[in-house]
LOVEX-42216 format. One record per residue: x, y, z of N, C-alpha, C in turn; residue in three letters; residue number from 1. Coordinates in pm, 1 decimal. Example, Ala and Ser with C-alpha at 12.3 -4.5 7.8 and 13.67 -1.06 7.14 Angstrom:
% LOVEX-42216
nc1_nc2_nc3_cac1_cac2_cac3_cc1_cc2_cc3_residu_num
1319.0_-569.0_780.0_1230.0_-450.0_780.0_1320.0_-330.0_780.0_ALA_1
1285.0_-225.0_708.0_1367.0_-106.0_714.0_1290.0_3.0_787.0_SER_2
% end
This chain:
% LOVEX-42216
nc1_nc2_nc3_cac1_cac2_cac3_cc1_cc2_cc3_residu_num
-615.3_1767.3_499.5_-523.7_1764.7_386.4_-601.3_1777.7_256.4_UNK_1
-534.7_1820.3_178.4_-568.6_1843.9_24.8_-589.0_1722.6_-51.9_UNK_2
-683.5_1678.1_-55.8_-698.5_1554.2_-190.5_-649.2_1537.2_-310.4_UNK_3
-623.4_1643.5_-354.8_-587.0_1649.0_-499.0_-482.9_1691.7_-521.2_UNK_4
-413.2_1645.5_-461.6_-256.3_1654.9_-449.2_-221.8_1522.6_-501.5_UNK_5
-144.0_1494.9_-536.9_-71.3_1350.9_-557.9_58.0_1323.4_-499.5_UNK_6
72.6_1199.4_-501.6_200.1_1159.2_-447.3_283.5_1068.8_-513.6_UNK_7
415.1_1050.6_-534.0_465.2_920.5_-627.0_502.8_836.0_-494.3_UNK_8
476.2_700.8_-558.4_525.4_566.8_-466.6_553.3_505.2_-573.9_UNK_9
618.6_352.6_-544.1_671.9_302.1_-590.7_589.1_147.0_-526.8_UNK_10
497.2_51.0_-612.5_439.6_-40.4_-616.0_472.5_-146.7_-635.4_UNK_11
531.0_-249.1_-583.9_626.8_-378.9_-644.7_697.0_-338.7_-769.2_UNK_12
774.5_-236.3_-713.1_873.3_-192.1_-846.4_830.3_-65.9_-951.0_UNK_13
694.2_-50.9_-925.6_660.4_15.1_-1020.1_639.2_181.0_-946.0_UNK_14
662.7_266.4_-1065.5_596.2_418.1_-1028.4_456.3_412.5_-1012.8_UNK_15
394.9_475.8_-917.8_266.5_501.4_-935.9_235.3_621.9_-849.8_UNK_16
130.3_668.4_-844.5_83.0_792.4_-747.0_-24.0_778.7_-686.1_UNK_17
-53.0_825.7_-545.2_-204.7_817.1_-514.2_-194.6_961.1_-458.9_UNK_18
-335.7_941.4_-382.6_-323.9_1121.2_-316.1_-276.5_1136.8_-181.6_UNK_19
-259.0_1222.2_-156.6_-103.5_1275.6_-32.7_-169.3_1239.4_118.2_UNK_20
-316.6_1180.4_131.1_-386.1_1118.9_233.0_-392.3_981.6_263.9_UNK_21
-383.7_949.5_157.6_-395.4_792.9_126.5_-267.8_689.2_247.5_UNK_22
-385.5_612.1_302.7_-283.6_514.4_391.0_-292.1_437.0_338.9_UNK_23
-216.1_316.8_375.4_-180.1_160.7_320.4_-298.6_91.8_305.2_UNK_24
-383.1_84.8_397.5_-533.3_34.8_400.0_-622.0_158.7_288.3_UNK_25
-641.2_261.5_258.4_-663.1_335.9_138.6_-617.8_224.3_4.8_UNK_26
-506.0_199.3_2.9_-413.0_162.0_-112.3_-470.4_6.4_-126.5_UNK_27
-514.6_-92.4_-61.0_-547.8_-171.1_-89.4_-670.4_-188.1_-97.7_UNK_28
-754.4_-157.5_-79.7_-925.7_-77.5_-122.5_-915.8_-27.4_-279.5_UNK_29
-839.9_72.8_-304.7_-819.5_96.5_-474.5_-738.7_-11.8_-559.6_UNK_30
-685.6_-110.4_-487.3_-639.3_-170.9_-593.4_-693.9_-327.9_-567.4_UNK_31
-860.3_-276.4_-476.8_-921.8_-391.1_-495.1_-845.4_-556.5_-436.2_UNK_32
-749.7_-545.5_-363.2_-686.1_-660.5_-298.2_-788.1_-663.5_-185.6_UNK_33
-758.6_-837.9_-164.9_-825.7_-897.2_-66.2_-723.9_-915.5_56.0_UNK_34
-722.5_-846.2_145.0_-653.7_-862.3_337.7_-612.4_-976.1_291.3_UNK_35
-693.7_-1046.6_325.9_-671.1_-1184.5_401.2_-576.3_-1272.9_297.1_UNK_36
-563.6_-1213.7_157.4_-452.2_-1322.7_126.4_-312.9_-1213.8_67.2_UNK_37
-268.7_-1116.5_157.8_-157.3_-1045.3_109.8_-97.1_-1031.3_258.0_UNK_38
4.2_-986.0_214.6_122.5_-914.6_320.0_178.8_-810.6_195.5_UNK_39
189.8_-699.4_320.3_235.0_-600.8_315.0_346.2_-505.9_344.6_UNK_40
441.9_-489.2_302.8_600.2_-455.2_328.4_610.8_-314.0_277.0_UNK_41
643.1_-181.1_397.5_643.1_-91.1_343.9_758.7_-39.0_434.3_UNK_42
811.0_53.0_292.1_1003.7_77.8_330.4_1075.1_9.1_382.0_UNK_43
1070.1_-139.0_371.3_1147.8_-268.1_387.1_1048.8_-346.5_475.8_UNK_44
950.7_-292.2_587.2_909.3_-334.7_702.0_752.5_-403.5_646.1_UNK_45
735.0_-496.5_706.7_632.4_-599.4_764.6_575.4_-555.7_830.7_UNK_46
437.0_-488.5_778.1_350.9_-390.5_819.0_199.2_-499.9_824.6_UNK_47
180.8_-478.4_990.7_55.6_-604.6_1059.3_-70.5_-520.0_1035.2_UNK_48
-193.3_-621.2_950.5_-301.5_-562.9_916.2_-352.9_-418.8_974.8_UNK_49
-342.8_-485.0_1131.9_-370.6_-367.7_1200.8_-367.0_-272.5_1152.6_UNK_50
-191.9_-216.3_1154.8_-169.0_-87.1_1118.4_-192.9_-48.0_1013.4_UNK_51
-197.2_-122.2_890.0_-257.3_-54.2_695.4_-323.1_59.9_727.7_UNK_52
-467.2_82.2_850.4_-527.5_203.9_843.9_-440.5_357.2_942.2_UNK_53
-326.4_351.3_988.4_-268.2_428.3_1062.5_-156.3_472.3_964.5_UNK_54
-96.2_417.2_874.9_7.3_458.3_805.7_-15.3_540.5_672.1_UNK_55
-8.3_678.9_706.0_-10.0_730.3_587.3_102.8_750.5_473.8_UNK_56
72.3_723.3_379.0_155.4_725.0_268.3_246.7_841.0_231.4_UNK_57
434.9_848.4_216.2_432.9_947.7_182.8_498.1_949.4_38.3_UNK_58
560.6_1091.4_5.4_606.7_1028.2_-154.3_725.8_991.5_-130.0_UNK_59
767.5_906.2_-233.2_868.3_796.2_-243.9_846.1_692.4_-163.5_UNK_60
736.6_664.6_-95.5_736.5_564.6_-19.1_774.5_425.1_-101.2_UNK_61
810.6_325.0_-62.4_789.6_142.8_-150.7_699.2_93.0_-74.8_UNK_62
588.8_36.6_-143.7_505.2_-66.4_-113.4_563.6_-199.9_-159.2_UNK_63
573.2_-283.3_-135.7_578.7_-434.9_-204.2_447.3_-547.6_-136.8_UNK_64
375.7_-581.1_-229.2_243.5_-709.0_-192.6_282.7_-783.7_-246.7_UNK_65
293.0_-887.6_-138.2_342.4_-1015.3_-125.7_192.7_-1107.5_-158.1_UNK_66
136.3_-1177.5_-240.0_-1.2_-1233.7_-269.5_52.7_-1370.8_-242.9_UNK_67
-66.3_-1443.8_-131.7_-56.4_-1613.8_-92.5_-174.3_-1675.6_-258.7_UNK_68
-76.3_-1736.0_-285.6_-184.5_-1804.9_-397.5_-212.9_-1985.9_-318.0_UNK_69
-317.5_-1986.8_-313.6_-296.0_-2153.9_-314.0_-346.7_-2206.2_-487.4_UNK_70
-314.2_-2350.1_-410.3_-269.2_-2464.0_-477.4_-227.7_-2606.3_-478.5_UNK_71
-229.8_-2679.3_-553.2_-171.7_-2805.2_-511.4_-181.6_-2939.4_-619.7_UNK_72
% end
């Protein structure tokens, strides 16, 4: 695939674009999130670490990251 292509998604609400290769595990590498304290919901679904590197992104996709903060 072409890299330099872009794609629009939609990021906890927001527009954004990456490139037309980019999987879920891609997407959290560029935006610098840490695995181990997110969940990941893409086109409504509860998407298991596992899969982040099998799912490629398409346009219009929704991402939503769910971030565990602790506390107390």
């Amino acid at each position: 695939m072409n890299n330099n292509i872009n794609i629009n998604i939609t990021i906890n609400g927001q527009a954004s674009t990456v490139f037309n290769d980019n999987t879920i595990a891609d997407l959290i590498n560029t935006l610098n999130l840490q695995p181990e304290s997110i969940v990941i919901e893409h086109n409504q679904k509860i998407i298991q670490k596992e899969q982040w590197s099998k799912i490629v992104l398409k346009n219009d996709d929704s991402i939503e990251i769910i971030r565990f903060v602790g506390g107390g």
